[in-house]
Each structure stands twice: as structure tokens, then as C-alpha cells.
C-alpha positions in Angstrom: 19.5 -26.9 -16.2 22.9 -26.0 -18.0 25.6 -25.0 -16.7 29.3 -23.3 -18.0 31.9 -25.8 -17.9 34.9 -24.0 -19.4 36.1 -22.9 -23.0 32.2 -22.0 -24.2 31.0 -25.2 -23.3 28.1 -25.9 -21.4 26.1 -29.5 -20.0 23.2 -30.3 -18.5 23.3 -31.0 -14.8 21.6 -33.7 -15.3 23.7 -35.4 -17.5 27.2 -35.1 -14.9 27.7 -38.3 -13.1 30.6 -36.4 -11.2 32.7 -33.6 -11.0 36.6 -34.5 -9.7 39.8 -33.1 -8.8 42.3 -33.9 -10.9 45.0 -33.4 -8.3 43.7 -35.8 -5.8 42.0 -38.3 -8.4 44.5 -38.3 -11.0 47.2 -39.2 -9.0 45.4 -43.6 -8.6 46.5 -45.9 -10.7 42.5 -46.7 -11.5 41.8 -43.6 -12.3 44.8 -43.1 -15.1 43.6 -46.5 -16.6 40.2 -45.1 -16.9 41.9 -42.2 -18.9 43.5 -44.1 -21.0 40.8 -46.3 -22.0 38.5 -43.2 -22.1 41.2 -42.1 -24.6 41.6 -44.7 -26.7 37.6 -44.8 -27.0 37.6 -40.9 -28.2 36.1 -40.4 -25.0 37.7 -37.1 -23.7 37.2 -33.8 -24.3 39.8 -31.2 -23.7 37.8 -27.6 -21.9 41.1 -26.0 -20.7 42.3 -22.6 -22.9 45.3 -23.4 -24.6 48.3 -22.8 -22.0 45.7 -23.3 -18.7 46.3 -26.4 -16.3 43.5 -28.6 -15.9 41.8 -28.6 -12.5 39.0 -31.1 -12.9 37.5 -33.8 -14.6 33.3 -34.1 -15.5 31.9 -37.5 -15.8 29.0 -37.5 -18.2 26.7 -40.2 -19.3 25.0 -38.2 -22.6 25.0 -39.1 -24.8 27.9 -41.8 -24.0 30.2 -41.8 -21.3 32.4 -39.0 -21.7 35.6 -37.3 -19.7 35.4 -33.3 -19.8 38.6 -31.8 -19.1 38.4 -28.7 -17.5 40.5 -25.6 -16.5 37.7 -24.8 -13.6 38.4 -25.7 -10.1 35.5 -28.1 -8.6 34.7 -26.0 -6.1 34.2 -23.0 -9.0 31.9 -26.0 -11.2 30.0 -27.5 -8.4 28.8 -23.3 -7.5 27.7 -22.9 -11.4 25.5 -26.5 -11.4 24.3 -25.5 -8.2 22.9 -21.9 -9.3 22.1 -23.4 -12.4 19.7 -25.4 -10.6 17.8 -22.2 -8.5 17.2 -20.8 -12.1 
């Protein structure tokens, strides 16, 4: 199933590895290494509206590893995967 993930961009449940929050998460050292490698590889996408704070971070594995940056709470993208899945 698909879901919204911010900015008119949706993914396919299946393909999220993990949905995080970029407040507790970003603030490890590990965790900002693996966003600047991601970055360096072209490996980050940017979901927020121009002017919004990111909230959350989407690991994908489709079709490579890829960071989704988005504006949405986790709490507000783990609801939409989760109704996407009673559809």
C-alpha cells in the first residue's frame, strides 16, 4: 500500500525500513555520519515545504537506500502507513 509522505510524495509501505525522529535521532554522532554519507551518495531527498522544519527521517530500501526528509511528525507518518495498510 502507499502512503503520503509530505510535499505530494507518496511510498510504498513496503518499501520504508523506518520512520525516525529527527529530534531524538539526529542529535548521535552515527546517525549525522550516516547523513553525510547519504549525502554525498545523492541519497537524500528533501519532503519539507520550503520554510517548514523537518520532523522525520524515512529509511527506504527501493529502489536504493534512500533518506526522505520530511516536514511530518512520526507519529502523523506511522497513522497514514498504518491506514494505508486497512485499505
Amino acid at each position: 500500500m502507499y502512503f503520503h509522505a509530505g510535499q505530494d510524495f507518496v511510498l510504498n509501505t513496503r518499501d520504508v525500513i523506518g520512520v525516525f525522529d529527527l529530534d531524538t535521532a539526529g542529535a548521535s554522532r552515527r546517525t549525522e555520519e550516516y547523513f553525510r554519507s547519504a549525502e554525498d551518495n545523492g541519497a537524500v531527498v528533501d519532503l519539507c515545504a520550503p520554510g517548514s522544519l523537518p520532523k522525520s527521517f524515512l529509511v527506504t530500501d527501493f529502489p536504493d537506500e534512500t533518506i526522505y526528509i520530511s516536514q511530518l511528525s512520526p507519529v502523523a507518518l506511522k497513522k497514514r502507513a498504518e491506514k494505508a495498510e486497512l485499505k
